[in-house]
N, C-alpha and C positions, 0 to 999 in steps of 0.2 A: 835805689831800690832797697826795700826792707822785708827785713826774716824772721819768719817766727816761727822755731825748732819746738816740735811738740813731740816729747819722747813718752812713754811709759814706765813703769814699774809696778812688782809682785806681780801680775799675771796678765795675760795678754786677754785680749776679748774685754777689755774695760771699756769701749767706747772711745778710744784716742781718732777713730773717723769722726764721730757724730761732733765730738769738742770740736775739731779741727774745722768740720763742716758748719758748725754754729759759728765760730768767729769767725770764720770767712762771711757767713752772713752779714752778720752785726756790723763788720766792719767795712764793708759791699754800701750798707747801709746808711753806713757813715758818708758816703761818697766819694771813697777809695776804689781804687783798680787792686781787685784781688784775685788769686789764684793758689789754688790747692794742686802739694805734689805729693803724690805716695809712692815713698822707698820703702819696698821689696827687700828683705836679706837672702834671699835666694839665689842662687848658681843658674838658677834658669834663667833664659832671656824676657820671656814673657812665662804670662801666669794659665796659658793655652795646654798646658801638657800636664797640671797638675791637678788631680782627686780635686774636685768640691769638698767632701771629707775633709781633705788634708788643709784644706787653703780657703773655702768657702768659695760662692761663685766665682764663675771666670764674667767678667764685665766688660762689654766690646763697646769701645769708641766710634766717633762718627767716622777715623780714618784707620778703623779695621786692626786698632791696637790691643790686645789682648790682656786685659789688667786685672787688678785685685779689688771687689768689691767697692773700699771704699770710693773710688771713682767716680762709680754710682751715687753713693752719698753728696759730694760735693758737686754733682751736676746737682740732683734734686735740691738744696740747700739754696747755692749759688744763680741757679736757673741759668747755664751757661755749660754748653757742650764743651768738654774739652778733648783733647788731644794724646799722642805716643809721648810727645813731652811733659807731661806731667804725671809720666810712670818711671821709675827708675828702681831696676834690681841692681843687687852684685855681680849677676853675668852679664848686664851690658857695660856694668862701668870696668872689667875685666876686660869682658872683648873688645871695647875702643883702646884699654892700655894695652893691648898685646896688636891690635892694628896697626896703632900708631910705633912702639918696637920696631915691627916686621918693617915698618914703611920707612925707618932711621929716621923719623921725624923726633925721636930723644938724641939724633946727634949722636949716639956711640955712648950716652952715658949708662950709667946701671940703670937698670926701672926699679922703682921700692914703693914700698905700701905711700911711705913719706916722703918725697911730696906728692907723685903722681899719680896714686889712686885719688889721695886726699885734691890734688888738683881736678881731677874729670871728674868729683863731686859735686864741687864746686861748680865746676862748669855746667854740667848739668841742672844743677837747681837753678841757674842764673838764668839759662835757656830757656826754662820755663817762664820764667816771669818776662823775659824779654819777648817770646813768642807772642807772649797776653798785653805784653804792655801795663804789667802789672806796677803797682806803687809798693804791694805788700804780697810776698810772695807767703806761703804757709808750709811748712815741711813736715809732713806725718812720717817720724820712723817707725818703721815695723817692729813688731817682736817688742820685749823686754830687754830694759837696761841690765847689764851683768851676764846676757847672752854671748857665747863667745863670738859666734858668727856677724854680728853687728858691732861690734867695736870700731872698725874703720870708718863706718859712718858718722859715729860722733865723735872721732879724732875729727872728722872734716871739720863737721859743724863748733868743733870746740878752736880750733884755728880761724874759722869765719869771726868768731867772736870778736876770738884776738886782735882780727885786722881791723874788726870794723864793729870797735864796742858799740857806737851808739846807734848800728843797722841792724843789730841781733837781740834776740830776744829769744831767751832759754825757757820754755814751758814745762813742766814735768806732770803727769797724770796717773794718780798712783793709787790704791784701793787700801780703804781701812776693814778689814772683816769682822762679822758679828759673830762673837762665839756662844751662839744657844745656851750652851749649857753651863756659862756661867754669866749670862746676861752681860757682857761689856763688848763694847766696841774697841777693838785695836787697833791703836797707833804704829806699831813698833817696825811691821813692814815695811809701813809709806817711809820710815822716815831708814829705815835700810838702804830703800831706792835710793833715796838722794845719798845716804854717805858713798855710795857703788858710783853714782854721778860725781860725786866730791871726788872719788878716787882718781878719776879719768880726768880730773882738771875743769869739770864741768861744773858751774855754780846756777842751780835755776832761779831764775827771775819770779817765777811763778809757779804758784802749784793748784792743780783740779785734782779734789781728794774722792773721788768717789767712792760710794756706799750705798748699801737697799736704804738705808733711812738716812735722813737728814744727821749731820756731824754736829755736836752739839760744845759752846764755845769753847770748853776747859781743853777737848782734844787739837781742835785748830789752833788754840795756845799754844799747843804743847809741841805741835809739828812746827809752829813759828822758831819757838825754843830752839829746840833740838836741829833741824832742818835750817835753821841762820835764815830765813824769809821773811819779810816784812806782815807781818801779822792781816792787812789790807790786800796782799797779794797773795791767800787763799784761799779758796773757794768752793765749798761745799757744792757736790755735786749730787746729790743720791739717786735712785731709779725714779724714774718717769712712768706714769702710763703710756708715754708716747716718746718715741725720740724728738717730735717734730715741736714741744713743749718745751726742749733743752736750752735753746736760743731767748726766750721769755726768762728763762731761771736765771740767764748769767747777763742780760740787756742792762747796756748802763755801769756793770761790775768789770769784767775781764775784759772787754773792748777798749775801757776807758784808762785802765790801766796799759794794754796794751801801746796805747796810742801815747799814753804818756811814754811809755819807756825807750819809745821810737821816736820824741821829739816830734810829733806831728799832731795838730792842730785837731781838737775835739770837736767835729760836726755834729749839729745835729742829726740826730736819724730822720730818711725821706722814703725807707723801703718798707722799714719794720710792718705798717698798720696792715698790711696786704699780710705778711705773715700770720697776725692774730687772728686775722678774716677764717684763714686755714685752720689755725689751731681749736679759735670756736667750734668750727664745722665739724674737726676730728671730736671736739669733746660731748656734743650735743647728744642728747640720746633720742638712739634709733627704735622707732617704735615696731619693724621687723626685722627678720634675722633670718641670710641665708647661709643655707648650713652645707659647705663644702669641701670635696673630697679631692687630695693631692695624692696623684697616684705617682711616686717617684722612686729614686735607686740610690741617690747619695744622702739620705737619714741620716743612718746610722754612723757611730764612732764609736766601738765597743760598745757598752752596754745604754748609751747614749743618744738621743737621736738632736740633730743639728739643724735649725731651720735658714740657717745661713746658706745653704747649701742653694738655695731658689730664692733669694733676698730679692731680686728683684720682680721676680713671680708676685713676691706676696706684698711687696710694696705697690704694684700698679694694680693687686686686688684690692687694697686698701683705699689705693688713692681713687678706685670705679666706686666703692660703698661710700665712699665720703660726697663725690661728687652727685651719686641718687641718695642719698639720705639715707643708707640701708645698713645693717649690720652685717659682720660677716662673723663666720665660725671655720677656722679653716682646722683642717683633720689631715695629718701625714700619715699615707698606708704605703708601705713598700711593697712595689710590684711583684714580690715575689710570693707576700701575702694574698696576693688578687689571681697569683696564677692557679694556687692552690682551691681557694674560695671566694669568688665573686661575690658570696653572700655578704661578705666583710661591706661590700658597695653599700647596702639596703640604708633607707633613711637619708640618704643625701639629698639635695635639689639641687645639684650640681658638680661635676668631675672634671677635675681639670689633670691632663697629663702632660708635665713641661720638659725640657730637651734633658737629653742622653748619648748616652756613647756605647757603643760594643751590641755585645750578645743577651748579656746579662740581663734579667727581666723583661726582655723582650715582651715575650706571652703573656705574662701578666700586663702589660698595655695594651696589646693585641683585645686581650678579655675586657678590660676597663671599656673600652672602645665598643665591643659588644653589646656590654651589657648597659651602656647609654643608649645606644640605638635601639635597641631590644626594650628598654623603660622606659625611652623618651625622656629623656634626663638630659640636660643642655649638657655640652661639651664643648672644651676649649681644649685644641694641639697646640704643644708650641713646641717647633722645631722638630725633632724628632716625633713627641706626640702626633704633630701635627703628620708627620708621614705613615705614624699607626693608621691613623683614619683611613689609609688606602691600600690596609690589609685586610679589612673587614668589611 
């Protein structure tokens, strides 16, 4: 079985799912058994108790496991349901070392972060790929590197190394920023991250530099330089109109590399042309446009509003306008907006109110729900929403 450790650096929310989810493609493609894990740095067991806000959706498995968005990603990507074994926080790999403790199954020794948390890491990722019958297992850490709360993770993954140089493979994903106001692009973060990775004993294999614009050669130089990485081994990543584009940017680049690094035979791709089938159909233009309203509660983050919060709401509206040929416009109103003034509704051709929790904006979905029925304005509940519909 083989690993490929995909960490981040400077700031979190770079897209270290959508990479992770692209080379599982690519390499899916190649005609590999792959499977994607995402480790959680959290104390919690699952991702069921925490704010959208705080964490972005909660994303449920087909056997009822409560995970972190990117999950989602890697089902859509991979086209393969997966499982509770390819979630893993800090409070389950906690609570099986303190189970296994209470159980004397350490025999009476001391428990330490080294080996035995670093052991049920290990184990854990192992499990995943042995569940999938994987060839190429993919590991998404959470967070940023130089986080304190994530360090034991990549103690793990920096001992997997050790054992089994030629089964690992260190990815690093790290963001160059454009400073407006004196027109240059900066290196000097990315290449922070990896000395932070240097520190820890970690040497990346590879780096995805991403940036709003394309990274132009003198700076990927520079990061080769500085960063100790094979000048071939990184790879501009900049924004996309689409995530679902990402996989075409890096076809042929980072898989191939990949597969080198892993000692395993470069196939051709038998998956990919179905992907571009997709991509076409996302790029094509839509000659109508419906214009629709997201009456919801987890927006905002201070001054901020987060459309992560219903990722998968506005992915499977995406992927309905893709599949009729239609444009979409989607509109975040917080229902607290809607309890006050329904008027805020006017202009849509369509309302959609997706799940929630608590007291909190209630009324305001109660009214959404109204004022569809009252204008004949199609409506879609989901979950929760869907139980407004039978207040009204």
């Amino acid at each position: 079985m083989k690993f490929i450790i995909v960490s981040g650096g400077v700031v979190s929310g770079l897209g270290k799912g959508t990479i992770s989810a692209s080379l599982g493609l690519l390499l899916k493609s190649r005609g590999f058994k792959v499977t994607n894990v995402k480790i959680d740095m959290y104390i919690n067991i699952d991702a069921g108790t925490i704010r959208p806000q705080e964490h972005g959706e909660v994303f449920v498995t087909h056997d009822g496991m409560e995970t972190d968005e990117d999950i989602g990603h890697y089902e859509r990507f991979l086209h393969n349901s997966l499982t509770r074994e390819n979630y893993i926080t800090t409070g389950q790999i906690y609570q099986e070392v303190i189970r296994k403790e209470r159980a004397f199954e350490y025999e009476g020794e001391d428990v330490e972060a080294i080996p035995h948390l670093t052991d049920e890491i290990e184990r854990r990722i192992r499990l995943a790929g042995d569940s999938r019958r994987a060839d190429i297992v993919i590991v998404e850490l959470g967070g940023t590197v130089g986080e304190y709360q994530n360090g034991i993770f990549f103690e793990a993954t920096r001992i997997m190394k050790l054992k089994y140089p030629e089964d690992v493979v260190q990815l690093h994903v790290t963001y160059l920023p454009y400073l407006a106001s004196i027109g240059e692009l900066k290196s000097k973060p990315a290449q922070t991250s990896v000395h932070i990775l240097n520190g820890m004993g970690i040497h990346p294999d590879i780096m995805v530099a991403r940036s709003e614009n394309p990274i132009d050669q003198k700076r990927l130089d520079r990061l080769a330089l500085f960063c100790n990485i094979r000048p071939d081994h990184i790879f501009s990543a900049p924004n996309m109109q689409s995530v679902y584009q990402v996989p075409g940017l890096l076809e042929g680049k980072l898989d191939n590399v990949c597969l080198a690094l892993l000692h395993l035979k470069i196939k051709p791709h038998k998956l990919i042309s179905r992907w571009r089938k997709l991509v076409a159909t996302i790029e094509k233009v839509k000659k109508h446009k419906v214009k629709i309203a997201i009456v919801g509660k987890y927006f905002s983050t201070g001054d901020y509003k987060m459309a992560d919060s219903y990722v998968s709401v506005v992915e499977s509206l995406k992927h309905a306008s893709w599949k009729l040929g239609v444009g979409i416009e989607m509109n975040w109103l917080n229902s607290d907006d809607v309890e006050k003034d329904t008027g805020v509704l006017a202009g849509f051709q369509a309302i959609v109110v997706p799940q929630g929790w608590g007291s909190r904006g209630t009324e305001g979905k109660i009214r959404a729900v109204k004022y569809a029925r009252e204008n004949k304005i199609p409506y879609l509940g989901l979950c929760f929403g869907m139980q407004m519909e039978c207040q009204y």
